[in-house]
Structure formats: C-alpha cells, structure tokens
Backbone and ligand atoms as CSV (ligand in chain L), in Angstrom:
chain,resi,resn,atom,element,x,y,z
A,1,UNK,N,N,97.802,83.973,128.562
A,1,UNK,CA,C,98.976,84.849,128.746
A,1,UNK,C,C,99.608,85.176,127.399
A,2,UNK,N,N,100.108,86.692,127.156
A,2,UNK,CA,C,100.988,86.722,125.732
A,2,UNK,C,C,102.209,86.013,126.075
A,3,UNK,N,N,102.392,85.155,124.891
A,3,UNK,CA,C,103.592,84.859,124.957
A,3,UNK,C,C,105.029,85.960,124.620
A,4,UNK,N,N,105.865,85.433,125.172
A,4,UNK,CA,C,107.186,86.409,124.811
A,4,UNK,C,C,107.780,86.079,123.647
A,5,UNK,N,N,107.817,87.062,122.781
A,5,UNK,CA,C,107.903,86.873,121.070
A,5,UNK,C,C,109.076,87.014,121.025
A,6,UNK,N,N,110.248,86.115,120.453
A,6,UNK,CA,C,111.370,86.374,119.914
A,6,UNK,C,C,111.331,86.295,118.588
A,7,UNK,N,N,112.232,87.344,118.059
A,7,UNK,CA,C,111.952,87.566,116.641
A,7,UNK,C,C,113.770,88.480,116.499
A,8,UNK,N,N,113.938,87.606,115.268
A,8,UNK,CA,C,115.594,87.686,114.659
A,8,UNK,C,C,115.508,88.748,113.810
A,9,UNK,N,N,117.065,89.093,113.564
A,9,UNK,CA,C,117.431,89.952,113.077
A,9,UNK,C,C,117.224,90.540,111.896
A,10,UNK,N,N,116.053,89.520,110.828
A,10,UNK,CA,C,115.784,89.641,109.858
A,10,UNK,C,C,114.792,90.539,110.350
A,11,UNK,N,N,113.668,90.825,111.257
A,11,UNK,CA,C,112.544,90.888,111.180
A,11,UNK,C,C,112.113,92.136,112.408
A,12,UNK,N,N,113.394,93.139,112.614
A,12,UNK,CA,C,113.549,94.273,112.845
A,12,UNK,C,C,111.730,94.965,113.431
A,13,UNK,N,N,111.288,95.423,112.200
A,13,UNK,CA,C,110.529,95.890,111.870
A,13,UNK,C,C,108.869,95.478,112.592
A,14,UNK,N,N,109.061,94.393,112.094
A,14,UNK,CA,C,108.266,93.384,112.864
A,14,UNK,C,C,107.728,94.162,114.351
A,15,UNK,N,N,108.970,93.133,114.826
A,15,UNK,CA,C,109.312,93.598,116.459
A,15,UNK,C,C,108.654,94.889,117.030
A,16,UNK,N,N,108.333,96.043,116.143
A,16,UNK,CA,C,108.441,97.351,116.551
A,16,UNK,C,C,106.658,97.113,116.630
A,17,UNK,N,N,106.021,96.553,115.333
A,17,UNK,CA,C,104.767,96.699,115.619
A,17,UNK,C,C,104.249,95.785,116.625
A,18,UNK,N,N,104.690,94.429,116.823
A,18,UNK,CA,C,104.262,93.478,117.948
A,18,UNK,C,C,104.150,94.384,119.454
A,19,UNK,N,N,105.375,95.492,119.727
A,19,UNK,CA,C,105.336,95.976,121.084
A,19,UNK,C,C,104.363,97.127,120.873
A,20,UNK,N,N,104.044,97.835,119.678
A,20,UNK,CA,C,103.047,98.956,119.731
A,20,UNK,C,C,101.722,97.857,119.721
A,21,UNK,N,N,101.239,96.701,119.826
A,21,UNK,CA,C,100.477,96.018,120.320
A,21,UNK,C,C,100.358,95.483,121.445
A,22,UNK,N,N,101.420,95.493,122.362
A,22,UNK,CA,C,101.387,95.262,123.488
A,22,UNK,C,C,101.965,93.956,123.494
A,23,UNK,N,N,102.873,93.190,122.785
A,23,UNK,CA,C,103.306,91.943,122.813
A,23,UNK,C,C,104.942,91.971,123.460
A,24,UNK,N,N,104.847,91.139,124.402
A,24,UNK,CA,C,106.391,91.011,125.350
A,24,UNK,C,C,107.434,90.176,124.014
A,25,UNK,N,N,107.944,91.210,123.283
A,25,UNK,CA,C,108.800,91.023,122.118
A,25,UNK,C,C,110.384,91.341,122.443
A,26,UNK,N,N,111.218,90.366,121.867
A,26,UNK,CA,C,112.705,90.570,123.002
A,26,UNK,C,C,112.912,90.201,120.989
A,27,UNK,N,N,113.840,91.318,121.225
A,27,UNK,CA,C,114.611,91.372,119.256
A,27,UNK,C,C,115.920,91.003,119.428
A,28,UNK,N,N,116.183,89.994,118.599
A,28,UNK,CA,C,117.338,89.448,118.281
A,28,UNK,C,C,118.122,89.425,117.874
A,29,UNK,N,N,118.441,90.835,117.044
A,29,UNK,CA,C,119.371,91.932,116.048
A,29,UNK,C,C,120.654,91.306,116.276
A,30,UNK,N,N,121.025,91.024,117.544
A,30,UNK,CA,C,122.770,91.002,117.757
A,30,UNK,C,C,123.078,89.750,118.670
A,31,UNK,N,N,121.727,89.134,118.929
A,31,UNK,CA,C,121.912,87.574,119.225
A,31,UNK,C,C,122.521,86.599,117.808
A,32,UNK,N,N,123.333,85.609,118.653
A,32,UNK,CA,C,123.588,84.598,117.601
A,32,UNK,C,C,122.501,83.620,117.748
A,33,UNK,N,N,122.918,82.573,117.226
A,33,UNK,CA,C,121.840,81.760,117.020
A,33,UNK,C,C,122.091,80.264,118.231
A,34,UNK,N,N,123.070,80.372,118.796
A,34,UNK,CA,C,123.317,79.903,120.100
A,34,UNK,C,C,122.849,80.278,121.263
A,35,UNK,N,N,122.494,81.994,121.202
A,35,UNK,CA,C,122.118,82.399,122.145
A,35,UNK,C,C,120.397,82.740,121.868
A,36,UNK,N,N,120.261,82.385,120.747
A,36,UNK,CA,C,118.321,82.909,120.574
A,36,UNK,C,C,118.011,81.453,121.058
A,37,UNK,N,N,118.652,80.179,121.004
A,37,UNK,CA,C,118.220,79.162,121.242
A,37,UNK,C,C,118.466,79.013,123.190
A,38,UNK,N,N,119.405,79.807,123.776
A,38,UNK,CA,C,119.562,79.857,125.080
A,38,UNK,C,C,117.956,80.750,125.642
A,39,UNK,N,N,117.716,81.676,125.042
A,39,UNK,CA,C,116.238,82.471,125.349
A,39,UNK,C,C,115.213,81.666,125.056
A,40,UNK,N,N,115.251,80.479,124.065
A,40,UNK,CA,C,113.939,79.653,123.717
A,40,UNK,C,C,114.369,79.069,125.076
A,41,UNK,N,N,114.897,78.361,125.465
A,41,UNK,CA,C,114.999,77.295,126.308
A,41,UNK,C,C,114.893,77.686,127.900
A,42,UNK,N,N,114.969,79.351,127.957
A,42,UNK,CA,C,114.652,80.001,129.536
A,42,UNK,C,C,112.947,80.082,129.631
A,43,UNK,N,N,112.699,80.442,128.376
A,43,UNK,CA,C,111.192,80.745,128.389
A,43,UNK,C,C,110.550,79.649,127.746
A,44,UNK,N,N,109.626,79.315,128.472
A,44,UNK,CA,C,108.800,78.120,127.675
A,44,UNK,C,C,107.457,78.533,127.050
A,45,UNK,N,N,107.238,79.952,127.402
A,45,UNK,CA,C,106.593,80.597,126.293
A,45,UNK,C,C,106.382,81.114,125.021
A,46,UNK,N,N,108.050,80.934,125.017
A,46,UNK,CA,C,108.622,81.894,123.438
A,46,UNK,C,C,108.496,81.415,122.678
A,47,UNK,N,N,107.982,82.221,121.336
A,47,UNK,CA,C,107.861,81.700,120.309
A,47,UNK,C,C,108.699,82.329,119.128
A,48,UNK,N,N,109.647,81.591,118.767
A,48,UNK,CA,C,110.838,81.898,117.432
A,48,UNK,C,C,109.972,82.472,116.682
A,49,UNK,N,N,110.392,83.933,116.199
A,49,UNK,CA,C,109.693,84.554,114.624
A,49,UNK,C,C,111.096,84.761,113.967
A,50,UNK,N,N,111.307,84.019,112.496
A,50,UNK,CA,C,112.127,84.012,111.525
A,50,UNK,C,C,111.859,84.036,110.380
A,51,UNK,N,N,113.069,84.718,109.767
A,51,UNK,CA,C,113.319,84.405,108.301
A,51,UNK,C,C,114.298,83.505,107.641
A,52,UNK,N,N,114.377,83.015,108.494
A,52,UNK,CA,C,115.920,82.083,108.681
A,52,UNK,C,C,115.316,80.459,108.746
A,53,UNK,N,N,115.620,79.986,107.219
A,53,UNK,CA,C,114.900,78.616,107.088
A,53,UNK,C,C,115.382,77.568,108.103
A,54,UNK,N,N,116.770,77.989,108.306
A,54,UNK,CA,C,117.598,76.985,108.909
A,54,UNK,C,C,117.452,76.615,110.183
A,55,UNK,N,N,117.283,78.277,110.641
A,55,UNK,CA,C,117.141,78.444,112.532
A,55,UNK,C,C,115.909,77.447,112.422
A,56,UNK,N,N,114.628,78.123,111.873
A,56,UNK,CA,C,113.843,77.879,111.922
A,56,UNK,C,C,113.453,76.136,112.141
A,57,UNK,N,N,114.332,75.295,111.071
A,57,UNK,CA,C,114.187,73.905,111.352
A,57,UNK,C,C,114.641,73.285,112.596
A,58,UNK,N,N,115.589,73.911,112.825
A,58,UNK,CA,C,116.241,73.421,113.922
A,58,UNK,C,C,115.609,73.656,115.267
A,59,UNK,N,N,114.756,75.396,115.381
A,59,UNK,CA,C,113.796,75.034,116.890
A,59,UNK,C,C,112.977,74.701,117.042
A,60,UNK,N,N,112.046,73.794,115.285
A,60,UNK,CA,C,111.518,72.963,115.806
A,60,UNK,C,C,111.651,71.609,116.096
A,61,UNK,N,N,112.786,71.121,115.463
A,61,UNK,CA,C,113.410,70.137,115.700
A,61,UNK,C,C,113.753,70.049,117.113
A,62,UNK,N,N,114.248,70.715,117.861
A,62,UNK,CA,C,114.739,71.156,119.000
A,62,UNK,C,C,113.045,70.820,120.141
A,63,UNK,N,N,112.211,71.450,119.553
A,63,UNK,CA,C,110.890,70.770,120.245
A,63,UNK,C,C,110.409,72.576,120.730
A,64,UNK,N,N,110.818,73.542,120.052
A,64,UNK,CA,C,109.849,75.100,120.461
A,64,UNK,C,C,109.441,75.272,119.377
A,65,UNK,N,N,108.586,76.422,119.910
A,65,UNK,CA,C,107.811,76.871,119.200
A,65,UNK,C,C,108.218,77.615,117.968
A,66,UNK,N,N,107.898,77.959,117.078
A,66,UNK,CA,C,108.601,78.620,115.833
A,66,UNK,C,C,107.982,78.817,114.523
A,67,UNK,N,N,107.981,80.093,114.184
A,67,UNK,CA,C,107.012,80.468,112.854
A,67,UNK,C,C,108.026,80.857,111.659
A,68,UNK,N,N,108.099,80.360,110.619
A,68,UNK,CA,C,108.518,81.095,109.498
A,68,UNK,C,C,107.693,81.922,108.830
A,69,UNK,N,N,108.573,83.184,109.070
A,69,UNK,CA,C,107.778,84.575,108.542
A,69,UNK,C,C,107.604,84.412,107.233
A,70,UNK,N,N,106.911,84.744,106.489
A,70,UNK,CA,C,106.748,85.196,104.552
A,70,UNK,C,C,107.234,86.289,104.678
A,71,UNK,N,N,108.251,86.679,103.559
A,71,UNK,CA,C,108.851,88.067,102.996
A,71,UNK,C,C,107.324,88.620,102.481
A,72,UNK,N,N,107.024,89.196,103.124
A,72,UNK,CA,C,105.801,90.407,103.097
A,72,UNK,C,C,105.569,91.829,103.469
A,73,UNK,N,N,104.588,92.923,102.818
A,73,UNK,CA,C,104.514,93.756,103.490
A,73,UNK,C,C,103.743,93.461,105.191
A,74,UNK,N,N,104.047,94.626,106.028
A,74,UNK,CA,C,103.641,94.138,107.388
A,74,UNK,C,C,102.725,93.935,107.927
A,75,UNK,N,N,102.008,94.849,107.189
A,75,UNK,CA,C,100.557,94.123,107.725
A,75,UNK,C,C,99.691,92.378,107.126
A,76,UNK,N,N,100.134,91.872,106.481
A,76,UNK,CA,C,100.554,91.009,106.139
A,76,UNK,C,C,101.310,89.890,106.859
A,77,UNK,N,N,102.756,90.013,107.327
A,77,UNK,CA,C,103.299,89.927,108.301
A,77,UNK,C,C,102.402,89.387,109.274
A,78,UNK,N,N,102.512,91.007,110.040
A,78,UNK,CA,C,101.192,90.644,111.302
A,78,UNK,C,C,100.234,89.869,111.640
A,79,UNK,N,N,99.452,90.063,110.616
A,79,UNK,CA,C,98.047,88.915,110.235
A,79,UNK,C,C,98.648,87.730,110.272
A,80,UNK,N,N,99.780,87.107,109.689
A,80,UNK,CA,C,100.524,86.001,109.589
A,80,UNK,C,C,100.701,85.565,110.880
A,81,UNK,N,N,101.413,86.401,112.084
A,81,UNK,CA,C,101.819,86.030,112.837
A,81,UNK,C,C,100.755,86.323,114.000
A,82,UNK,N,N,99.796,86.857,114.255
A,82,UNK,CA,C,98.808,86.922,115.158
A,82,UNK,C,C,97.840,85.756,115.332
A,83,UNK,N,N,97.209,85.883,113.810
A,83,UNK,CA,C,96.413,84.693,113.579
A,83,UNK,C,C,97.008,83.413,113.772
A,84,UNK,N,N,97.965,82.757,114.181
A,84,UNK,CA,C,98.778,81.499,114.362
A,84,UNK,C,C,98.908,81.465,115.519
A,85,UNK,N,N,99.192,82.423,116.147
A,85,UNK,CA,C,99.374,82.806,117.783
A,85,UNK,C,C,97.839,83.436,118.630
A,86,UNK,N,N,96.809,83.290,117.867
A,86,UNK,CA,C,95.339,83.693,118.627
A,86,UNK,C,C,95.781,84.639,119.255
A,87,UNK,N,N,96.021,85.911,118.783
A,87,UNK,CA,C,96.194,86.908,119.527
A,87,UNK,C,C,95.685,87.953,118.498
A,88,UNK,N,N,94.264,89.335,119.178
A,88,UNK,CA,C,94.007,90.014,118.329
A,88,UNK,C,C,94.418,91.238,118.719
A,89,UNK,N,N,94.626,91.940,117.173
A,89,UNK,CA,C,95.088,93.429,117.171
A,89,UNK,C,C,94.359,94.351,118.045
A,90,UNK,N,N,95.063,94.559,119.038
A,90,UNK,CA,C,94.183,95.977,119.801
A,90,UNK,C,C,94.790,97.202,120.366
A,91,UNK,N,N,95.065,97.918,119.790
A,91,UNK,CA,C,95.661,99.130,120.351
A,91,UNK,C,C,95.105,99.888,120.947
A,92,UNK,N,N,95.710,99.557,122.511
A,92,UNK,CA,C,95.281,100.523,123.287
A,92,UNK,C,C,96.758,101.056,124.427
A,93,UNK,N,N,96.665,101.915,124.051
A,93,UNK,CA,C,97.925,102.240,125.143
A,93,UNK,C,C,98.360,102.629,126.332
A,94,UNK,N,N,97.421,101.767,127.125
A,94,UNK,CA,C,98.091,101.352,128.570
A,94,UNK,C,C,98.533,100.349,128.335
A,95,UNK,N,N,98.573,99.684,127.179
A,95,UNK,CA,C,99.396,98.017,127.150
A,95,UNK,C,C,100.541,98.367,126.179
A,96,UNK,N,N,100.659,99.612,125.378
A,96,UNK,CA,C,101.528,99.729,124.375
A,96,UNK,C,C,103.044,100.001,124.770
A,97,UNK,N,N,103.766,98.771,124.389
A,97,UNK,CA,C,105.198,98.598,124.874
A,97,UNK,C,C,105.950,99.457,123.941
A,98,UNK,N,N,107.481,99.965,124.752
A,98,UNK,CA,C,108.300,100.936,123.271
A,98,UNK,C,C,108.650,100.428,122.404
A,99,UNK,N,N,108.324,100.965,121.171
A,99,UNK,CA,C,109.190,100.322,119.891
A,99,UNK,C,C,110.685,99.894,119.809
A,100,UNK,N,N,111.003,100.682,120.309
A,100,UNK,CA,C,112.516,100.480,120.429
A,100,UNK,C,C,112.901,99.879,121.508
A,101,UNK,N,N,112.742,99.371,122.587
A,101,UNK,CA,C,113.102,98.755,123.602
A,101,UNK,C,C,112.285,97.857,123.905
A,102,UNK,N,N,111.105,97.704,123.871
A,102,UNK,CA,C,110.176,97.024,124.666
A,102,UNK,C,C,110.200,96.865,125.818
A,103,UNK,N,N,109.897,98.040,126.466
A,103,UNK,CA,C,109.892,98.265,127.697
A,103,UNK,C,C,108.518,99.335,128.474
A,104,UNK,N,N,107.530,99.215,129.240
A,104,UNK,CA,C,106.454,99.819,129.613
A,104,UNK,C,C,106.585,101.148,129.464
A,105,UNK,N,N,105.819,101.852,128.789
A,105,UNK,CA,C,105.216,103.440,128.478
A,105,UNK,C,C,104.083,103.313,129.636
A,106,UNK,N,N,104.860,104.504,130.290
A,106,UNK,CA,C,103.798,105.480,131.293
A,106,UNK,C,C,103.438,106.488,130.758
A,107,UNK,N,N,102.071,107.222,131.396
A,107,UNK,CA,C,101.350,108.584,130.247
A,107,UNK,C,C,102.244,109.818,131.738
A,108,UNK,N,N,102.697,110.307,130.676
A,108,UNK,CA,C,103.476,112.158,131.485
A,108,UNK,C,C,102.573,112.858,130.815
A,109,UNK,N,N,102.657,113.976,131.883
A,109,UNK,CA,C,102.017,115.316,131.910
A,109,UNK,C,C,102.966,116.248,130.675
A,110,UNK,N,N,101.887,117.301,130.190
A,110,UNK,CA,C,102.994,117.715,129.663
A,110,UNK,C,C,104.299,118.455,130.027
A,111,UNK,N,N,104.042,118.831,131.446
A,111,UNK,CA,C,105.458,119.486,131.821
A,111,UNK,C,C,106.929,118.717,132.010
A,112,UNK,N,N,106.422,117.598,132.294
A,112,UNK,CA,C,107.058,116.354,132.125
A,112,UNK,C,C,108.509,116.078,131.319
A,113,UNK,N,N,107.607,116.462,130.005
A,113,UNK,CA,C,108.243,116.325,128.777
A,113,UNK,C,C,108.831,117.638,127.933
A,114,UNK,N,N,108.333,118.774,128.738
A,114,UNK,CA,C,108.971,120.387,128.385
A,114,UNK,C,C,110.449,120.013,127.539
A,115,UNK,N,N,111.448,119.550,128.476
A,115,UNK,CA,C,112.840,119.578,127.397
A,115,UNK,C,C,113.175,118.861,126.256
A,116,UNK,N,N,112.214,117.605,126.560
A,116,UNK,CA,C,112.367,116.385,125.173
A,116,UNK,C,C,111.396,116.613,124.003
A,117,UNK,N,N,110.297,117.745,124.361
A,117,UNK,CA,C,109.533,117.483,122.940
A,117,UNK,C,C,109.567,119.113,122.571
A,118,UNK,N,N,110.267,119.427,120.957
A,118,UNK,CA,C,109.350,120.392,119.886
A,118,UNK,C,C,108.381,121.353,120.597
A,119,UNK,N,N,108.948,122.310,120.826
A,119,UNK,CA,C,107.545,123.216,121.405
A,119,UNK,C,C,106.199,123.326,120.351
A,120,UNK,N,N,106.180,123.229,119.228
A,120,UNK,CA,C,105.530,122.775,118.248
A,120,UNK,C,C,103.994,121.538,119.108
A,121,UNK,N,N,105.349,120.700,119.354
A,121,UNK,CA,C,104.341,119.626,119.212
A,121,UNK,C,C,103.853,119.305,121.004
A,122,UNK,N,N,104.348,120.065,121.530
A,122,UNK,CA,C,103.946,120.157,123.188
A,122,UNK,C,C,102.640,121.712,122.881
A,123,UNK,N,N,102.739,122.512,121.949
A,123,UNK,CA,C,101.466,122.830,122.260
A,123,UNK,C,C,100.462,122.348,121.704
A,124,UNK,N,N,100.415,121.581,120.269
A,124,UNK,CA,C,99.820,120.907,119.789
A,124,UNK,C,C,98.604,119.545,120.347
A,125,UNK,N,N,99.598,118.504,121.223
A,125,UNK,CA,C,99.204,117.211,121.578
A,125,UNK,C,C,99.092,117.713,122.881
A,126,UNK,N,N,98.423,117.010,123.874
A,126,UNK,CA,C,97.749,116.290,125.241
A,126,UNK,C,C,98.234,115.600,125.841
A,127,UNK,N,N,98.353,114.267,124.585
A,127,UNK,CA,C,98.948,113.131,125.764
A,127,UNK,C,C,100.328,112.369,125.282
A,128,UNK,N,N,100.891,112.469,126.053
A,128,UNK,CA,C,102.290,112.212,126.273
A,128,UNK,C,C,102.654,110.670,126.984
A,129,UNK,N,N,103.353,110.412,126.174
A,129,UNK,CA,C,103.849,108.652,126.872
A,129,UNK,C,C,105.347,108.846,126.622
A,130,UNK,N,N,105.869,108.238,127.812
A,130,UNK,CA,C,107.502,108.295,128.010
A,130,UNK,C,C,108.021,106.627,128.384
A,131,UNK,N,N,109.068,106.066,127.568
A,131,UNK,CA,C,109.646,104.961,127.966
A,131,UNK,C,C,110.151,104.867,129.716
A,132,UNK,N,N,110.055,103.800,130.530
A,132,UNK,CA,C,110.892,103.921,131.232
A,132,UNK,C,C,111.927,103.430,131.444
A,133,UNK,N,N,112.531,102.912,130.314
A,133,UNK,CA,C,114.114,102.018,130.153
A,133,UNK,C,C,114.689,102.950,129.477
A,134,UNK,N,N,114.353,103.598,128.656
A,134,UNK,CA,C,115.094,104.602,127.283
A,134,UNK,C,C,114.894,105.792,127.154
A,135,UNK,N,N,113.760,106.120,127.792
A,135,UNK,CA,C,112.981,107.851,127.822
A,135,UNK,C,C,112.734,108.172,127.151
A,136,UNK,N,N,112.492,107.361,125.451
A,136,UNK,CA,C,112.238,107.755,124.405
A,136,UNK,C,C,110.600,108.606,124.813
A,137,UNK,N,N,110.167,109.932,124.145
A,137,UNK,CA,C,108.806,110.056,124.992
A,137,UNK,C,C,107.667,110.008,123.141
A,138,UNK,N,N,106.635,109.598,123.384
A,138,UNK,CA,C,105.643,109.378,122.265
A,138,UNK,C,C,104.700,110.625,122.760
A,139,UNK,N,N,104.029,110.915,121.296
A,139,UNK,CA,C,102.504,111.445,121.660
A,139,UNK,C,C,101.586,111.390,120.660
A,140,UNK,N,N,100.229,111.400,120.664
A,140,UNK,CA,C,99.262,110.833,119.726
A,140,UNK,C,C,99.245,112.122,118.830
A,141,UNK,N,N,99.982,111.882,117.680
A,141,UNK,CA,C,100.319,112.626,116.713
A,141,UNK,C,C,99.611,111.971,115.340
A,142,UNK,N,N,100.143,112.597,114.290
A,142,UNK,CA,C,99.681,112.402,113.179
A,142,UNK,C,C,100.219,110.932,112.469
A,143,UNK,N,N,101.511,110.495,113.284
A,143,UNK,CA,C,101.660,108.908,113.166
A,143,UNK,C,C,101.100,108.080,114.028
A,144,UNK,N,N,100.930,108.588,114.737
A,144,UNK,CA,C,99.211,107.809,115.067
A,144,UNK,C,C,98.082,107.174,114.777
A,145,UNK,N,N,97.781,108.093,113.928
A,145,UNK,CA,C,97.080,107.608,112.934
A,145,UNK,C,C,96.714,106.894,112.025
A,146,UNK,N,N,98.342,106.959,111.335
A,146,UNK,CA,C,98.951,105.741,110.092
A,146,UNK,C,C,99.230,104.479,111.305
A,147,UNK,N,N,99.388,104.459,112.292
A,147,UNK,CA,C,99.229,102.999,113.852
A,147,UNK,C,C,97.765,102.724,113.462
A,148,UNK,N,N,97.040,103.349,113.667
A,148,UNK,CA,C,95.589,102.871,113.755
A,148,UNK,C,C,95.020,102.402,112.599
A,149,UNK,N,N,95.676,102.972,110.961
A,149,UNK,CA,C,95.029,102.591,109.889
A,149,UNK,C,C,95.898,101.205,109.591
A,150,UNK,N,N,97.104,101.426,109.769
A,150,UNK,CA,C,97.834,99.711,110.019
A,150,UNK,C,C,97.193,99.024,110.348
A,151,UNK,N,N,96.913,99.353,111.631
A,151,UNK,CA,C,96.309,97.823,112.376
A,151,UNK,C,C,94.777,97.471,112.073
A,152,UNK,N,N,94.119,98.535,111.469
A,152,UNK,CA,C,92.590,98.566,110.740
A,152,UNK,C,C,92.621,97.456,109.552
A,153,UNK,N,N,93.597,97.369,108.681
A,153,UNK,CA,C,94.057,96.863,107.374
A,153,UNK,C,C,94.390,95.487,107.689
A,154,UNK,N,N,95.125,94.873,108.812
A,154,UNK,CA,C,95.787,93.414,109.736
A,154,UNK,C,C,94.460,93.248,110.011
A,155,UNK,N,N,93.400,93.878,110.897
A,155,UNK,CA,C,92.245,93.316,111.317
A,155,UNK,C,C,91.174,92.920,110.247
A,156,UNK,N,N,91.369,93.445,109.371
A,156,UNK,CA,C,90.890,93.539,107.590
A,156,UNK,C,C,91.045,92.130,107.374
A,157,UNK,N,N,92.650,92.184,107.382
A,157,UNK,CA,C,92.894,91.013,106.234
A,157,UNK,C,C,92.729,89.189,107.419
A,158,UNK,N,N,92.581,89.844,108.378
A,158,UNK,CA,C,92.437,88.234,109.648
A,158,UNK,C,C,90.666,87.988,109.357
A,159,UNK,N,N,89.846,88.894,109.529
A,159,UNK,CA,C,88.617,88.806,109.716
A,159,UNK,C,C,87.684,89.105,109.108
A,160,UNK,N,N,88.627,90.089,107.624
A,160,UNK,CA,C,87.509,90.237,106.740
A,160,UNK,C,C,86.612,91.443,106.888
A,161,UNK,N,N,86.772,92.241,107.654
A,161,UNK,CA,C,85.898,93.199,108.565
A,161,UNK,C,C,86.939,93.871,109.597
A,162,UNK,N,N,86.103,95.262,109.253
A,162,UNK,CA,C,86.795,96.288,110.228
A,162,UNK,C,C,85.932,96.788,111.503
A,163,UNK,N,N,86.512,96.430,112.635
A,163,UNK,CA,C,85.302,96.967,113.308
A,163,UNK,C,C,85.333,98.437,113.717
A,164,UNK,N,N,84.348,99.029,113.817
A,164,UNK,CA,C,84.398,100.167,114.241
A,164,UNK,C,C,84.443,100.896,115.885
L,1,ZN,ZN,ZN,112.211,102.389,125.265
C-alpha cells in the first residue's frame, strides 16, 4: 500500500511532485507541529517528510516514521525520498493526484472544460484532467514534458538507467 506522506511546510514543493506521482501526500504548510504529530498518530502509515531537525527527532523518538529531507535540488529530493520508502517513479495518470490539493484527477472531455481553458490550448491538447476537490483542470501540454524529463533524471539517479 502507498503510504500517506506527510510533508511540512518546509517542503512545499516536494509535496506537489509526490501527488503528480500518485502518492496520498497531506502538506503541512499551516499545521503546527502539535497537530502534524496528531496526523502521525491517526495514520499508522504516515511517514514525516522534514526539514525540521527538531520535529524530526522527536517523531522518531515518539516511535513514527520520519525522513530528514537534504536541502537539494528535487529530483534529488525525490530519489532521496522514494528510494527509502521502495516506491518507484511512475507516471501515469489515472493515479496522478492534484498538485495543489491532492485530491483524484478525472480525464474530461473537451467540452467539459470550454470555460476554464485558453481557447489556444483547448484547440491545441486532447486530453484534459480536472480536480475534483478544486477544479483546477490539467492537460498534457508542453509542461508535461519537463514532468516526464524530471522523473526520467530521479529514475537516473535511483537506478542508474533510464528506461525507455
Ligand atoms: Zn485540486
């Protein structure tokens, strides 16, 4: 099972690529540290991601799980935190959670999305993915791409090899 990734306020960023991987990631931006330790202790899956030496001693002291991040670029990062957690990079998006919410993307049609997207980019793209907590809507665009060469570079640096 993925575990449910909590990850603090340092590590924003993070968060955004764990859910474009499909990882059940709950961000901690405006949790205190009373209450990230109330979410370790509901879930016995979660695993603390920090930059925070202190938190950090304390949930494992506390007896959870808990990684101290390296100040790194992210793919870097990633590799850091995948490889510790046996979990490999795969983007595919029927599993790809929203960046901003982490919450399930369904694929819309394009009529769907007529008022929220750029007529530009509704005649352009095909396929269309819409949040269903936030409505933020995605489509396999040209940042897309820079997603796929990210996670090409994390699979790089875990295994040494890119697969094709
Ligand atoms: Zn969302």
């Amino acid at each position: 099972m993925t575990p449910i990734i909590l990850v603090d306020g340092m590590l924003g960023k993070l968060s955004k690529w764990l859910r474009i991987l499909g990882i059940k990631t709950l961000y901690a931006g405006t949790l205190t540290d009373n209450e990230i330790e109330r979410e370790l202790e509901k879930h016995s899956q979660t695993v603390l991601l920090t930059r925070d030496r202190e938190l950090y001693r304390h949930a494992i002291s506390m007896g959870y799980s808990a990684l101290f991040v390296p100040e790194a670029p992210i793919e870097d990062q990633l590799s850091f935190v995948l490889k510790r957690l046996d979990i490999e990079p795969v983007l595919d998006m029927s599993r790809t959670l929203c960046p901003l919410c982490g919450s399930k993307l369904v694929r819309v049609s394009r009529e769907e999305v007529v008022k929220e997207v750029p007529r530009g980019v509704l005649d352009r793209y095909e396929e269309f993915y819409k949040c269903m907590n936030c409505g933020q809507v995605y489509w396999r665009g040209t940042h897309f791409y820079e997603i796929e060469k990210t996670i090409e570079k994390v699979r790089l640096i875990m295994y040494g090899k890119v697969e094709c």
